[in-house]
N, C-alpha and C positions, 0 to 999 in steps of 0.2 A: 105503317108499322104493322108488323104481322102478329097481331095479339090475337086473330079469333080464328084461328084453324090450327092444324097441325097438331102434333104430338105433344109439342110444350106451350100450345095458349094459357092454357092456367099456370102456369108458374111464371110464363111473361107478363100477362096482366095481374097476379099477385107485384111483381116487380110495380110496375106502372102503378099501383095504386099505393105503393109507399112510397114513391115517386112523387105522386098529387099531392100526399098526405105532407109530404117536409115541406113544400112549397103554399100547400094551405097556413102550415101553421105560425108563416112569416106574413102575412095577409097584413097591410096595415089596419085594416078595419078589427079585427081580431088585436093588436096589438099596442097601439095608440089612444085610447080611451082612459087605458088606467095611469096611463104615465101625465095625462094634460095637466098643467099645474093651474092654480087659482088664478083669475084676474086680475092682472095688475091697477094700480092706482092709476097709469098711465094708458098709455097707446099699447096693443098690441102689432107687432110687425112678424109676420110670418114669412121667412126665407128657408130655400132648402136648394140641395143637386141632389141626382143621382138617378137610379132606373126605377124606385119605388118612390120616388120625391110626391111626383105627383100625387100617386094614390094616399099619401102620406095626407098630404094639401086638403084630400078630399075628408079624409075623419076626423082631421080636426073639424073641417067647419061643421059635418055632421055632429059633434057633439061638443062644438064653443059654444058656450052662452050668451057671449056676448058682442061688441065688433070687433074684427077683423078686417087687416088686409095685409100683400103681402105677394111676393115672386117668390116660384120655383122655377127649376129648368131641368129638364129630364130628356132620355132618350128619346128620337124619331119614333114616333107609334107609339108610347107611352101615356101619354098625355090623358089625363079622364077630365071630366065637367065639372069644374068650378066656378061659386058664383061671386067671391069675394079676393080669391088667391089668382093671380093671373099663370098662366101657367106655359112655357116656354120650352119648346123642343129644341136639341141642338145634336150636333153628330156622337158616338161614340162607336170604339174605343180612338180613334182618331178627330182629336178635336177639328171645329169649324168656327165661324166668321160669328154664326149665328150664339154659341156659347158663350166667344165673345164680348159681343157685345150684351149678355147675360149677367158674365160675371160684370161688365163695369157698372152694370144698372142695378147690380145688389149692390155692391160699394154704395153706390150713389145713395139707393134708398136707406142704410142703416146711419148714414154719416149725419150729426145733428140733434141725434136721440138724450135724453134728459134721463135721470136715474129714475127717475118712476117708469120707464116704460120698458116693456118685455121683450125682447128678440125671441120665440122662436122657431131654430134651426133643425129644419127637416132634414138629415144626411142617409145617404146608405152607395151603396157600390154604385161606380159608374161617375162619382161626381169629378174626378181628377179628370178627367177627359172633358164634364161636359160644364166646368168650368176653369177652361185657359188663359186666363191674365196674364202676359207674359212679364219679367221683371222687368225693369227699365234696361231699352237697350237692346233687348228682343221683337221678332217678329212670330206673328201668326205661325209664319212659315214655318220657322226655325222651332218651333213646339210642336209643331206636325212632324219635322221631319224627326226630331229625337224622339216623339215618341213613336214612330213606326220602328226607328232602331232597338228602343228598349225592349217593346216587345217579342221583336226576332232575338233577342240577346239574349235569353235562356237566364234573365236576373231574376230573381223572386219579387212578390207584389212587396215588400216591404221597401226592397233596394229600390225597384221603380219610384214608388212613391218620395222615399228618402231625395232623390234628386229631382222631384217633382216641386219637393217643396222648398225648396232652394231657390228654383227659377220662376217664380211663382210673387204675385203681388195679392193674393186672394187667398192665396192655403198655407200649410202651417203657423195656424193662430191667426197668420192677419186679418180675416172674416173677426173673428170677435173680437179683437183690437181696436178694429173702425166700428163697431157699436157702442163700445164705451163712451158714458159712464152709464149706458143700459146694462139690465139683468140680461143673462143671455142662459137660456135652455137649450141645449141639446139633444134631440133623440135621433142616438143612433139605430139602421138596421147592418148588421154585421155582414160583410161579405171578404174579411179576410183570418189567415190562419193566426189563432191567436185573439181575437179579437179587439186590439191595440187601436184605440182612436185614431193614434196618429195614419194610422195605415186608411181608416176610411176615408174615403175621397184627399188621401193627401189630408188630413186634422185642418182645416180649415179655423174651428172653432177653438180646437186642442192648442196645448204647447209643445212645443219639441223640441227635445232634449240633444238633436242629433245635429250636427254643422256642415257646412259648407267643405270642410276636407272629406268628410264623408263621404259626399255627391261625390267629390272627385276622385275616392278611392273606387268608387263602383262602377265612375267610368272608365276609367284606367282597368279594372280586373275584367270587365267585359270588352272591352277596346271599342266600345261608342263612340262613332264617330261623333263629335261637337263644335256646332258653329264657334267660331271664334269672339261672339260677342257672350255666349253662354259662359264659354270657359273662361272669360276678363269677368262673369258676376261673379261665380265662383271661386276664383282665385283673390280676386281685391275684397273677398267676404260681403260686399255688398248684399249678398243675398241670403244671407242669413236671417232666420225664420226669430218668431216670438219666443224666447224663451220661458221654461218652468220659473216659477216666481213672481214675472211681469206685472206690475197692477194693476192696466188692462182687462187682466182678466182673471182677476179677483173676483169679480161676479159671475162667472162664468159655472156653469153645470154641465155633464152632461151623463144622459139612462142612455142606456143598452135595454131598447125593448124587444128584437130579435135575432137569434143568433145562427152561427150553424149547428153548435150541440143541441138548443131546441129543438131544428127540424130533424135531425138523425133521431132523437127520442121520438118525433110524433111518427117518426119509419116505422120505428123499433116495436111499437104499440099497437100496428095494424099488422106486422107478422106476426107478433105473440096472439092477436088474437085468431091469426091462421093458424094457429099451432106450431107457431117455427119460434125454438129461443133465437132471441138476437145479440148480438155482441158490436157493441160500437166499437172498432179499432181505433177509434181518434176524430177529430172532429179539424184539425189543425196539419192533413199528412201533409207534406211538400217534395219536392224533387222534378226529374227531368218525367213528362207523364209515362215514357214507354215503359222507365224503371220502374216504378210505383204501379205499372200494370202487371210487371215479371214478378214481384213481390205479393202483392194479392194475388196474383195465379198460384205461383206457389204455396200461399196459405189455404186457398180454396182446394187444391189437390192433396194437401197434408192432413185436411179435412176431413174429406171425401174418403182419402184411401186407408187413413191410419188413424179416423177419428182423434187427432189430436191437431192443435191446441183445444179444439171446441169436438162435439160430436152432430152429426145428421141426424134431424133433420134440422140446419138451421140458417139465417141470413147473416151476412156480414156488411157491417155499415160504416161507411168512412167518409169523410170532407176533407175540406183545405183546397188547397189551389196548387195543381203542379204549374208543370212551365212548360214550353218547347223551343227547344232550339231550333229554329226554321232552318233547313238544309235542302227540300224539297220543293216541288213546283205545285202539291196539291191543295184542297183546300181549306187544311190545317184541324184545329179544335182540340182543343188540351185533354177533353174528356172522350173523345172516341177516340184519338191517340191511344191513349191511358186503355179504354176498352179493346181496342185491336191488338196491343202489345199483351193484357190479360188471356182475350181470348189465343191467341197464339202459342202461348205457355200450358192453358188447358189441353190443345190440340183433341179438342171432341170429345171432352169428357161426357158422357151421357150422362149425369145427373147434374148438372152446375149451368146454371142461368145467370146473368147479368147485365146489368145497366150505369149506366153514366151519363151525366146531365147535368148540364147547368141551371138552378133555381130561377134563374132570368129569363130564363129560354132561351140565351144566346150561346154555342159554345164557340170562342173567339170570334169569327169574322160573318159566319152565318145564321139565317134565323133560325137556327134548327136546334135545340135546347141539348140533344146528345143523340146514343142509339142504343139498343139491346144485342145483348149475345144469347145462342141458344146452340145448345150442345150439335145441331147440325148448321149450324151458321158454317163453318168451313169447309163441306160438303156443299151446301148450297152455292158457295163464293168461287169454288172451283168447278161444278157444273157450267157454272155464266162466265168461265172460260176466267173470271178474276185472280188476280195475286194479291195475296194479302201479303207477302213480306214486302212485294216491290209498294203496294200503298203504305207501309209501314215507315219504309224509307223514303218515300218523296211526302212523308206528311201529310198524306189523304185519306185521313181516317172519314170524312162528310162522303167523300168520292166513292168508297168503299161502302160505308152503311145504307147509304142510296140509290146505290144499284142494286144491293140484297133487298132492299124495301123496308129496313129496321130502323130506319131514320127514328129519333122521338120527339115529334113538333107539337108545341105547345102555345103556339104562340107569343105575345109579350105577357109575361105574371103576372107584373106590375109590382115585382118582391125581387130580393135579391138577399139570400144565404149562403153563396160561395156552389162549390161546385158538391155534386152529392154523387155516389158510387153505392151499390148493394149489390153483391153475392150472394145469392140461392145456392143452398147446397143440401139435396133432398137425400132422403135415408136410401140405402143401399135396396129398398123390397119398392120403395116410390112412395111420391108420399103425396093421398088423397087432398086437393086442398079444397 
């Protein structure tokens, strides 16, 4: 990443460290302590998925009083030191063998539980993938391969999930259904637009209000291809989820300890103290990414040139989760997408910097969290002989950013608040930071 030279290092690593700052401030250790409820009379069992599960696993025990035990399962390379929570890797975003046999060994462990004893449930982004239970009648396979369909399908995380929970023996409510007649806690970390339970990891714990026609209107408007034994649970309603109401889960809770508006405020708070107002545009945007990058470009140059809607010198800060439609052979990433199609519309504005990243550090399929734009990024891309419209159209935003060297790797968080975007847009005389 090219933060310590050039003409615009300080306003790239100004970027970068609003960057740090949204993803510190989703920290399970930061986040987890105030939310822990009292001792129960009974057993505690701690279960969770998702890509901050584990870290999630690790403050409870640093700040339980008393025993514990308990399974999570989290991403490859996720994984920290527990001494009481056993803690279990499996694939994402394409589920494996190993989540698995995850999810059946939570079933296993909440099933038998007595009303004095406590469930809980660790959740945040990442768990619909890395726990797979298929419905009766499914295979492994057959949840692999729909969901590599879903995500070339340009559906939003909400529709995804909607049809996740449908074919599903583990999500939509069924996790705390099989804990009854325990209390059951939930803390969630947020990583979709909205911040809607049922969307985290597919509501595992949640109810859902939403049916099995649904799943099938979503595959139908996206033309998903679906095995034949998927489409017989769908259609015979077999796979219909826990409903609002159920008594099951009458004991049921669950907190929201972090979000994506949190992290955009802890952005917004390290450029005020640079001297830059901040404007959060929305904490929830959605659409196809390249659109929603022609649309922030255009608000960054409205900016810049006509001081309106906001005035320079200042940053522009947005979440949510766009989408892509895979039509290309590159190596995809919804947030450099979304940043390529931005910088494209700027076409070299000299005073406008930007970033996009995902809070997890993963943007879609690689480990590389997003990248930065800098007002000579497509001077630079056309020097090294690159096409940014032809990477635009084969979906190679990863392919693009790392050959300019703007990649922004981060390694694993160990958090997850959805995907994060900010706009630099410095005063017309420059603006010392």
């Amino acid at each position: 990443m090219n933060t310590n030279a050039g003409p615009h290092a300080a306003a790239q690593l100004l970027l970068r460290r609003m960057f740090d700052a949204a993803v510190a401030s989703a920290q399970p250790a930061l986040t987890i302590p105030a939310h822990l409820p009292a001792p129960p009379k009974g057993r505690l069992i701690v279960i969770g998925a998702g890509k901050a599960s584990a870290a999630m696993a690790q403050a409870v025990e640093a700040h339980w009083p008393g025993p514990l035990s308990g399974l999570v399962v989290t991403r490859y390379g996720y994984a920290v030191l527990c001494q009481h929570i056993e803690i279990v890797e499996a694939s994402h975003p394409v589920p494996d063998a190993a989540g698995l046999a995850a999810a059946e060994r939570l079933l296993k462990l909440v099933s038998g539980l007595h009303a004095d004893d406590l469930v809980l449930c660790l959740i945040s982004g990442g768990g619909s993938s890395l726990l797979p239970l298929p419905a009766e009648g499914l295979s492994l396979e057959d949840k692999q391969a729909l969901n590599r369909d879903l995500l070339k399908s340009g559906a939003t995380i909400s529709e995804m999930n909607c049809v996740r929970r449908h074919l599903s023996r583990i999500k939509g409510g069924r996790l705390a259904a099989a804990c009854h007649p325990a209390r059951v806690l939930t803390l969630l970390i947020s990583d979709v637009p909205g911040d809607d339970p049922i969307n985290i990891a597919s509501g595992p714990t949640v109810a859902d209000p939403t049916t099995c026609a649904d799943a099938l209107a979503i595959i139908k408007r996206y033309d998903i291809s679906l095995p034949a034994a998927a489409r017989a649970v769908l259609e015979s309603g077999a796979g219909e989820s826990i409903k609002p109401g159920d008594p099951r889960l009458a004991g049921a809770e669950v907190r929201m300890i972090a979000t994506p508006q949190m992290a955009l405020e802890a952005a917004a708070a390290v450029a005020r103290e640079a001297g830059y107002a901040a404007h959060i545009l929305g904490d929830a945007l959605e659409g196809e990414a390249r659109d929603v990058g022609k649309v922030l470009g255009g608000l960054a140059l409205q900016t810049a040139q006509r001081s309106q809607p906001f005035s320079a010198p200042c940053v522009l800060l947005s979440g949510g989760e766009t989408t892509v439609t895979v039509r290309g052979q590159g190596k995809g990433g919804r947030n450099v997408e979304c940043l390529l199609s931005l910088g494209l519309t700027l076409g070299g504005h000299p005073r406008v910097n930007a970033l996009a990243g995902d809070t997890d550090g993963v943007d879609g399929q690689e480990e590389i969290a997003g990248a930065l734009w800098a007002p000579d990024s497509l001077a630079r891309a056309w020097a090294l002989g690159l096409k940014p419209q032809d990477a635009l159209a084969q979906n190679d935003g990863h392919g693009f950013f790392g050959a300019l060297g703007d990649a922004v790797v981060t390694g694993p968080t160990l958090t997850n608040v959805n995907d994060f975007r900010v706009i630099l847009i410095e005063a017309e005389s420059g603006t010392s930071l």
